[in-house]
C-alpha positions in Angstrom: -101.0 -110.9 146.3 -97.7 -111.0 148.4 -99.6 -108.3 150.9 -102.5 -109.8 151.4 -100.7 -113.0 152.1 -99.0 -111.6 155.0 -101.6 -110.0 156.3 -103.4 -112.8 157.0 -100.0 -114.2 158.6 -99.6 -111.0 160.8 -103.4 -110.9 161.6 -103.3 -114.5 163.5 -99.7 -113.8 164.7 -101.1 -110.7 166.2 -102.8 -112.8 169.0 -100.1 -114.7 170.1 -97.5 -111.8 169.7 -98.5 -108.8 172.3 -96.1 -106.2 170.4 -96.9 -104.6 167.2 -95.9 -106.4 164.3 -95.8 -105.9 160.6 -93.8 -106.1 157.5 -92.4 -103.1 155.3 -91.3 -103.7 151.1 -88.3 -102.4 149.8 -90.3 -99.4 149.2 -90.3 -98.8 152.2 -93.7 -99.0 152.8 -95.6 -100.8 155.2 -97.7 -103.9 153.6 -98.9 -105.6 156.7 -99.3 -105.0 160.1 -101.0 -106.0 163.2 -102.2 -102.5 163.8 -104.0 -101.6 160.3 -103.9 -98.0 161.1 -99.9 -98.1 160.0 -100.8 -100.0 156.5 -99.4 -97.9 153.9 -96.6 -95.7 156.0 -93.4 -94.9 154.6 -90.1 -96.0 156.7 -87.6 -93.6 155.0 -85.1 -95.3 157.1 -85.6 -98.8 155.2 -83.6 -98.6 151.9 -82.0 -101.8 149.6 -79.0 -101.3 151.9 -80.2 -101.7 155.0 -82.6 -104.7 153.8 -79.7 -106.5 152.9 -78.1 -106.8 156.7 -78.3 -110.6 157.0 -78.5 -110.1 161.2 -81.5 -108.3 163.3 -81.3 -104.3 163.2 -83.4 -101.7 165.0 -84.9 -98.5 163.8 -86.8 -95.9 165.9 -87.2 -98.3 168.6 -88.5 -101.5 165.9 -86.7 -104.5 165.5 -86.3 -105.4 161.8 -85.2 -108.7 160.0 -85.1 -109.0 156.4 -86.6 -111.8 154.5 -86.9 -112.9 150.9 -87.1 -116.1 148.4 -84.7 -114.1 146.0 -81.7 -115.0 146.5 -80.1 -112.2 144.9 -81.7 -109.3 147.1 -83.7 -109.2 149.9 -87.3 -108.0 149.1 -89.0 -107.8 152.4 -88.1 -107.3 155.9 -90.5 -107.8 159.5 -90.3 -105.7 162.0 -91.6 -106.0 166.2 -92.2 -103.5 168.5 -88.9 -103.0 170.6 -85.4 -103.6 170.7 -84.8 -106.2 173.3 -84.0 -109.8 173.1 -87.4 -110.8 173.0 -88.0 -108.6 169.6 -85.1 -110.2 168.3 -86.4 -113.2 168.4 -89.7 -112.7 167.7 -88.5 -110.8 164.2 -86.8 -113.9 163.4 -89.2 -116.5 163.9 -91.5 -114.1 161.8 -88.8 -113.8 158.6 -88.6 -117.2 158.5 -92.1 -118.2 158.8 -93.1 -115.6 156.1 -90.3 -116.8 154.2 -91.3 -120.4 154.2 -95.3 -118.9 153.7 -94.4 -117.2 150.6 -92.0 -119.8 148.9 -95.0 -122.6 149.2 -97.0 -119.6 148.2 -94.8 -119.3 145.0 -94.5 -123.0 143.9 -98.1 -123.0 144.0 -100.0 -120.3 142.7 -97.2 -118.2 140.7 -97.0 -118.1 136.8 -92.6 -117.6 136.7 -92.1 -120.4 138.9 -94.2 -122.6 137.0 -92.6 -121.8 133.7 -89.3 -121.9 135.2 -90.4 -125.4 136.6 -91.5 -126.2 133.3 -88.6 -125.0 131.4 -86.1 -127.3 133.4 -88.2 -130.0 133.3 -88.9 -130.1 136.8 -92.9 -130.8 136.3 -94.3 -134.1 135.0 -95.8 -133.7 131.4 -99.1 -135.1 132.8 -99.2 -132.2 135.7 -98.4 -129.2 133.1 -101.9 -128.8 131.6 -103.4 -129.1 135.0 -101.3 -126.7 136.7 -101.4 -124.7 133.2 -105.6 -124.2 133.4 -105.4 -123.8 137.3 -103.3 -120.7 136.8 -105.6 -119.4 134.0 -102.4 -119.7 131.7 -102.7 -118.7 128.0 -102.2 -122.3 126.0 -102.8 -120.9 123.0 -100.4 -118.2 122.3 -96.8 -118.5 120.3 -93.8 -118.1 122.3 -90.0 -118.4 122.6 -87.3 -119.1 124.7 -84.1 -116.5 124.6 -80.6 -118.0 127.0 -79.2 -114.5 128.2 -75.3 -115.8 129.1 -73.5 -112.7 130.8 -69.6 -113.4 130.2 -68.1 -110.6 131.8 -68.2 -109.6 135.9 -70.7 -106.9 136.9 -72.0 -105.5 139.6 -75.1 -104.9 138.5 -78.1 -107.1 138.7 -79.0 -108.4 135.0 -82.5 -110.2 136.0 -83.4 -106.3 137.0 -82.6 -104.7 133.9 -84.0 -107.5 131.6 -86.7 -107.7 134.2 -87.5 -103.8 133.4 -87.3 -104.3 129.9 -90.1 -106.8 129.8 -92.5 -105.4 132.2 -95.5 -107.1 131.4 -95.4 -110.3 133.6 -98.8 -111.8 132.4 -97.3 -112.3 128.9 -93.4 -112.5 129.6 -91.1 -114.1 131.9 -88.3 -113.4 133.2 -86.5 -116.2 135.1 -83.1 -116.4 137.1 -81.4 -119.7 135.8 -78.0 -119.4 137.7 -75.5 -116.7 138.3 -74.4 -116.1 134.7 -77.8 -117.5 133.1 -81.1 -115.4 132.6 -84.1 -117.0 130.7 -86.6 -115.1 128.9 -89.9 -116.6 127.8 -91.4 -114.2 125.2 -94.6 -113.9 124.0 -94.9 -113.0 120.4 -97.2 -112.4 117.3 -97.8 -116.0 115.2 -95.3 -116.1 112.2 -92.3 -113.8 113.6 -89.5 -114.8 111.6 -85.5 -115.3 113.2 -84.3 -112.1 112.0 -86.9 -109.9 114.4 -85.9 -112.4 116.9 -82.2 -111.3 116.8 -83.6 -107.7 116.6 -84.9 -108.4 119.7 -82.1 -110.2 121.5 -79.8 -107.4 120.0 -81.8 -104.7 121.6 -80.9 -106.7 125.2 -77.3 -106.8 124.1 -77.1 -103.3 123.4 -78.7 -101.9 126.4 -76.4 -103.9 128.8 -73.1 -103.3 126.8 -74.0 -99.4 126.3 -75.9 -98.5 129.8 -74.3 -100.8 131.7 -71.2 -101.9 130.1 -71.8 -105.2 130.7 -71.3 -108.0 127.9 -73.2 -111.1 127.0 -74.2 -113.2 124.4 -77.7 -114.6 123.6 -79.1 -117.6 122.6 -82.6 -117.8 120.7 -84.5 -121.4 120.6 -87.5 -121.7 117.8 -91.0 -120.8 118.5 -93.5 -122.8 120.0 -97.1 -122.9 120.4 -98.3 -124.2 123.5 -96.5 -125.0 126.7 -95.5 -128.5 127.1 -92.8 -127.6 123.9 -91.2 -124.7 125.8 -88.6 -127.0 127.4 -87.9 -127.9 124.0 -87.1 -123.7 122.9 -85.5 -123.6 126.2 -82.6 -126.7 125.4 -82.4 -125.7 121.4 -81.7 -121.5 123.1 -78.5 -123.7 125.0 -77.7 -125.9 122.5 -77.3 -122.6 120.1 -75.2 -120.7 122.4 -72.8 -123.8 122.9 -72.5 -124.3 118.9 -71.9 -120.2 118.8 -69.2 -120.8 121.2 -67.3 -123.6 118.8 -68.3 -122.3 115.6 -69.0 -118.8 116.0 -67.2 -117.2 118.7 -67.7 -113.5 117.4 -71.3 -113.7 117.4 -73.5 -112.3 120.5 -77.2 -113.5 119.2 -76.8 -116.7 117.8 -80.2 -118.0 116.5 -80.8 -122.2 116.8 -82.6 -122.1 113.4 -79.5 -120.8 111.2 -77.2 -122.8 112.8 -77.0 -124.5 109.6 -74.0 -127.4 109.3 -72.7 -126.6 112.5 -75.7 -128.0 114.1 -75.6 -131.3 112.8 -71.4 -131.4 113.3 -72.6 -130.9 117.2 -74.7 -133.6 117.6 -72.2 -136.7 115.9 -70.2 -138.6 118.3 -66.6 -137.4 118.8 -65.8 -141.0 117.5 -67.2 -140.6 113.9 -65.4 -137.3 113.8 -62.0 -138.7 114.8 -62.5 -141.4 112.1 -63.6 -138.5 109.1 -61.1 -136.5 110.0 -58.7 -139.4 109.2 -59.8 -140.5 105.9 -60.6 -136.9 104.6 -56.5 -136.1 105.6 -55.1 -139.1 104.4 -51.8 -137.4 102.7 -51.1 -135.8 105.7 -52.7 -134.5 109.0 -54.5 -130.6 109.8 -52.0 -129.7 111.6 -49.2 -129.7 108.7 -51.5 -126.6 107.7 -49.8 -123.5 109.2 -52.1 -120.1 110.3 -51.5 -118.4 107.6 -52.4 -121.2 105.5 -55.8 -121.5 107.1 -55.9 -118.1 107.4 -55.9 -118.3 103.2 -58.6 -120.9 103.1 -60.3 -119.0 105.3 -61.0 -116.3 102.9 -61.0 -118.3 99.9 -64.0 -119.8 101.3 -65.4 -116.1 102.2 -65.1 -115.3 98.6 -66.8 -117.8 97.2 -63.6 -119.9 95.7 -63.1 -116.9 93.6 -59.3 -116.9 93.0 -59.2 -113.1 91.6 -61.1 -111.6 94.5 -59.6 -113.6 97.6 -56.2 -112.7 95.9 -57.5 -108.9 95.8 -58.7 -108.7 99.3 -55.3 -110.4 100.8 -53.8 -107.7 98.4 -51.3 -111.0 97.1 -50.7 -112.0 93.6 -53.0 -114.2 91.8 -50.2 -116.7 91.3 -48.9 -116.5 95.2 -52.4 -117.7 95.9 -52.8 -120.2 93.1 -49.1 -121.5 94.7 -50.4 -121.2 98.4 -54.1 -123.9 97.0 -51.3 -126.2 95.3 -49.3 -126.4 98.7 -52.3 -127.6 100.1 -53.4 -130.1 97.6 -50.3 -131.7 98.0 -50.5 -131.7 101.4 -53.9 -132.9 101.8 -55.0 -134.3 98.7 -57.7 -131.7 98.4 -58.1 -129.4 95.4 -59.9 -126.0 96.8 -60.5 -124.7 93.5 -63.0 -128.1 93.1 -66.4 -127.3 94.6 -66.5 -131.0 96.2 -63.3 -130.6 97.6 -63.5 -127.3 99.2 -67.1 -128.7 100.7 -65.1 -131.9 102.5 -62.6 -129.7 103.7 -64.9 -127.0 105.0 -66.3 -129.7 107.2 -63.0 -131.2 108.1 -62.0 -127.7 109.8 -65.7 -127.7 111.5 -65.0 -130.6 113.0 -61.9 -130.1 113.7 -62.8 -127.4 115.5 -65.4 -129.0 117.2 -63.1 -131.6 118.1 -60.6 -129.1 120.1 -63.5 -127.7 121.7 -65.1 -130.6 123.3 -68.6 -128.7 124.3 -70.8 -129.8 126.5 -74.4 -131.4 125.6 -77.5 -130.6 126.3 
C-alpha cells in the first residue's frame, strides 16, 4: 500500500519538480518514481547502512535522503536527479513530506497502529468498533496480549526477530512499546489453556537467549474475545511481569492467571500491609529472622511442612530442624509445624517482600 501511496505523491511532485524523482525501499529497489520506466530497479549501492545517514548523500550522480516513521531504522529513502544544492533540498523537502504522508497514512488506515492505539488506551471506547469495521478487523476471534521486557543490552533489533517469528500480520501484531518493551497481540484457537501460552512465550525466550544471546522475561495477560477487552490483556501482561519481579524473580514467562496469592498481596495498599505485618510479628519483628533461618522456612514450606524430608534435603538432623522451628516460634509466636500458622507466615514474608520492593502500578 506504502508504494502506491508514494506514487501518487511522486506523480503530482513530478510537475512541479523538473528532475527525476523517486523513492527506493531498503531493498534497494525502486517503489516510486517520476519516470515509471525505473519502477522496480535495483540500487545495489542502497543498503541498511547507508539508509541510516541522517544527512543528504549522493550516489551515481542522485541525491538521496532517508525517511521513515520507525524510529528504530530507517525504511525508505528519496532520491533527485543531481547532486547540487538544489537536489539537496529538493530530497529533503520530499523525505519530509512523504514522511508526514505516510504517518497520517498509518494512524488512519493501518491495523498495528490501531491495536497499539487501542492497547494503550489512546482511542475512545465509542470510536473502537467504528474504526474496528472500517478496517475490516476480525471482532470475533480469541486473542492475547504477551509483554516481551528485554533486561539485558543488545545490539540487535528485538521487534525484528519477534516480528519474523510472527509473520502473519493480518492475524498477529507486533508492536514497539518503548526501548525495552515489545507487545504481542496473538491470535489463537478458543479454549487454549495458560500452559500452551507459556509454551509459546518460552519458544520467544529461547530463540533470543540461544540465537541471539539476548535475555528477557515475558509477561502473558488472559484471553479475550473481542477488541475493546485487549487493553485489559494488555495491563494484566504488565501487572504479571511486575508481580514476577517481587515474587518470582527466577521466572522468565510469568502467566497473570497463576499468579495465585501474589496477585492479590499486589493490589492492597502498602498501609494495610504495614499494619498485618505488625500484628502477625507481635513477639518480635522479621528482621530478628536471620538468612539461614528463612532460608529453613523456605524449604520447609517447599516440602510441604514435612519435618523428615526438609531435614533430608538440607542433609541436617531431624532434631537441628525441630530446634531451628522452635527458635522461630519463640521469636515470632508462630508454630510452622501448625498448618494456620505456616499459612499467616507465608503471607507475612509475601508481603514483606512486597513491601521492600515497592513496585509500580498499573
Amino acid at each position: 500500500m506504502s508504494n502506491r501511496l508514494f506514487q501518487g505523491v511522486i506523480h503530482q511532485m513530478g510537475d512541479a519538480i523538473d528532475r527525476t524523482i523517486g523513492v527506493v525501499d531498503e531493498t534497494s529497489v525502486v517503489i516510486a518514481c517520476s519516470d515509471l520506466g525505473r519502477v522496480g530497479e535495483v540500487i545495489e549501492s542502497i543498503n541498511p547502512d547507508t539508509l541510516s545517514s541522517v544527512a543528504p548523500f549522493v550516489i551515481n550522480g542522485q541525491t538521496f535522503k532517508s525517511f521513515s516513521n520507525n524510529v528504530s531504522r530507517p525504511e525508505y529513502a528519496v532520491f533527485v536527479a543531481g547532486n547540487d544544492e538544489l537536489s539537496q533540498k529538493y530530497a529533503q523537502m520530499l523525505a519530509i513530506s512523504l514522511s508526514s504522508i505516510k504517518q497520517y497514512y498509518d494512524e488512519k488506515y493501518d491495523r498495528g497502529n490501531f491495536v497499539k492505539n487501542v492497547i494503550l488506551d489512546n482511542i475512545l471506547p465509542g470510536d473502537i468498533y467504528l474504526k474496528a469495521r472500517e478496517l475490516h478487523f476480525n471482532n470475533d476471534v480469541t486473542r492475547v496480549c504477551m509483554l516481551i521486557k528485554i533486561t539485558t543490552k543488545t545490539d540487535i533489533s528485538v521487534y525484528d526477530v519477534v516480528q519474523n517469528l510472527f509473520p502473519d500480520k493480518t492475524k498477529d501484531f507486533v508492536i514497539n512499546i518503548n526501548e525495552t518493551d515489545i507487545a504481542l497481540v496473538k491470535e489463537i484457537k478458543t479454549g487454549i489453556d495458560s500452559k500452551d501460552l507459556e509454551k509459546l512465550a518460552g519458544s520467544i525466550v529461547d530463540t533470543l537467549s540461544s540465537e541471539f544471546y539476548t535475555h528477557c522475561v515475558v509477561g502473558i495477560g488472559t484471553t479475550v474475545t473481542g477488541i475493546k477487552d485487549l487493553a485489559h490483556s494488555f495491563k494484566e501482561a504488565q501487572v504479571a511481569l511486575e508481580v514476577g519481579k517481587v515474587f518470582d524473580t527466577e521466572k522468565t514467562i510469568v502467566c497473570y492467571d497463576n499468579l495465585g496469592i501474589a496477585r492479590l498481596i499486589y493490589q492492597l495498599p502498602t498501609t494495610l500491609c504495614e499494619a498485618f505485618l505488625k500484628e502477625v510479628f507481635k513477639k518480635g519483628s522479621i528482621e530478628a529472622l536471620d538468612q539461614e533461618t528463612l532460608f529453613t522456612i523456605q524449604r520447609f514450606f517447599e516440602y510441604n511442612l514435612n519435618v523428615s524430608e526438609t531435614s533430608r534435603k538440607l542433609f541436617v538432623h531431624r532434631n537441628t530442624l525441630v530446634y531451628r522451628l522452635e527458635k522461630i516460634k519463640k521469636l515470632t509466636g508462630l508454630d510452622l509445624r501448625e498448618f494456620e500458622d505456616a499459612i499467616v507466615f507465608k503471607v507475612a514474608l509475601m508481603v514483606k517482600k512486597y513491601l521492600t520492593a515497592n513496585p509500580v502500578k498499573f
